[in-house]
C-alpha positions as CSV (number, residue, x, y, z in Angstrom):
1,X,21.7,-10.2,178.4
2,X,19.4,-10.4,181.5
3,X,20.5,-10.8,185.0
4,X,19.6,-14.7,186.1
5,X,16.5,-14.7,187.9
6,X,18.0,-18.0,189.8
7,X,18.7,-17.8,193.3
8,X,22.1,-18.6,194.4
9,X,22.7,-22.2,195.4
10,X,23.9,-22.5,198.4
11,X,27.0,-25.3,199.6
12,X,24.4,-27.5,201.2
13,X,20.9,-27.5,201.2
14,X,19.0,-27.2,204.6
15,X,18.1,-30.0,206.4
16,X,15.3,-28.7,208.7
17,X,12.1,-31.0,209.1
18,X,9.7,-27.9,207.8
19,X,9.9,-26.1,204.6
20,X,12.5,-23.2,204.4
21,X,12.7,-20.1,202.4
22,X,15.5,-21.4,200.3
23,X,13.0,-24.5,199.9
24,X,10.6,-21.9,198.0
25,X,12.9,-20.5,196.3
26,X,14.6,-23.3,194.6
27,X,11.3,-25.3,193.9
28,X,12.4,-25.1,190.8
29,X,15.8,-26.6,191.0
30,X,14.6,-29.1,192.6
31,X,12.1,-30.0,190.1
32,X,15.1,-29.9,187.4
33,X,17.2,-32.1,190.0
34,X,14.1,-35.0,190.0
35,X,13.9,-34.5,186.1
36,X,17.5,-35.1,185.5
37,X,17.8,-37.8,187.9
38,X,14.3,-39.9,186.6
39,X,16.0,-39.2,182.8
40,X,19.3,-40.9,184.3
41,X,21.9,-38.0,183.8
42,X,24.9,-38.5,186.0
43,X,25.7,-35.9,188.8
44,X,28.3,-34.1,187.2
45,X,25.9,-32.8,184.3
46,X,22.9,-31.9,186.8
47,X,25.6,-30.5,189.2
48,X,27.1,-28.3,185.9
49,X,23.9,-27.3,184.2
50,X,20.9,-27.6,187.0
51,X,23.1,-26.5,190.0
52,X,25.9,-23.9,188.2
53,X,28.7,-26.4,190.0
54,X,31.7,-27.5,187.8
55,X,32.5,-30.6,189.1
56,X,36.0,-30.6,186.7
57,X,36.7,-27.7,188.7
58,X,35.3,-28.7,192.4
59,X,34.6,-32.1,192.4
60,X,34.4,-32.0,196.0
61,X,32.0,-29.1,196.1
62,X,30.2,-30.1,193.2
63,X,29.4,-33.8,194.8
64,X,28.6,-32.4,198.4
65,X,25.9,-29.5,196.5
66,X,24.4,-32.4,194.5
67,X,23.7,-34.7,197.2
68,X,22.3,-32.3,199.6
69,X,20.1,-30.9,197.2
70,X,18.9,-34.0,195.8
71,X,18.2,-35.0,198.9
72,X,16.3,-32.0,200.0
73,X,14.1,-32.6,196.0
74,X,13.2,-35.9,197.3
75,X,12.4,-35.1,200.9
76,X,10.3,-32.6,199.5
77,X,8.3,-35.1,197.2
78,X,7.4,-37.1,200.4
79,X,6.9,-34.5,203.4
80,X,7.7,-31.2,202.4
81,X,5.0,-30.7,199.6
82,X,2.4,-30.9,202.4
83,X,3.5,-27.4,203.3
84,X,2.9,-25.9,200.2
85,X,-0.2,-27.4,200.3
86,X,-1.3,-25.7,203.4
87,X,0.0,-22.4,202.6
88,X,-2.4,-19.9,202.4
89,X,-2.5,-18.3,198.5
């Protein structure tokens, strides 16, 4: 088996008004996050299979991770994505 080529989700996820480094490295979770969200699946499952949180096992942790990172996706769709735009190749 492969190592994961995911990077590690962090507790929270930042809440700076610029794009981070963990932003560009979890475009992709984030993307996932929207998807799951627009298709309806409750937090738990996106927490479980998109973010790696059991939220059987850390509900607490699992909720908190969620709505940061959520957040952060949808943040991202409105201001963020402006940064990646003006990133140089």
């Amino acid at each position: 088996m492969s190592p994961s080529r995911t990077p590690a989700i962090a507790d929270s996820a930042p809440f700076e008004a610029h794009l981070t480094d963990y932003d560009r490295a979890h475009t992709a979770t984030y993307l996932r996050l929207l998807d799951a969200a627009k298709e309806g699946a409750p937090w738990e499952e996106a927490s479980q299979i998109v973010l790696g949180i059991d939220p059987l096992r850390e509900p607490a942790r699992a909720k908190r991770a969620y709505e940061s990172h959520i957040a952060r996706a949808r943040w991202l769709t409105k201001h963020g994505y402006k940064e990646f735009l003006e990133r140089d190749p």
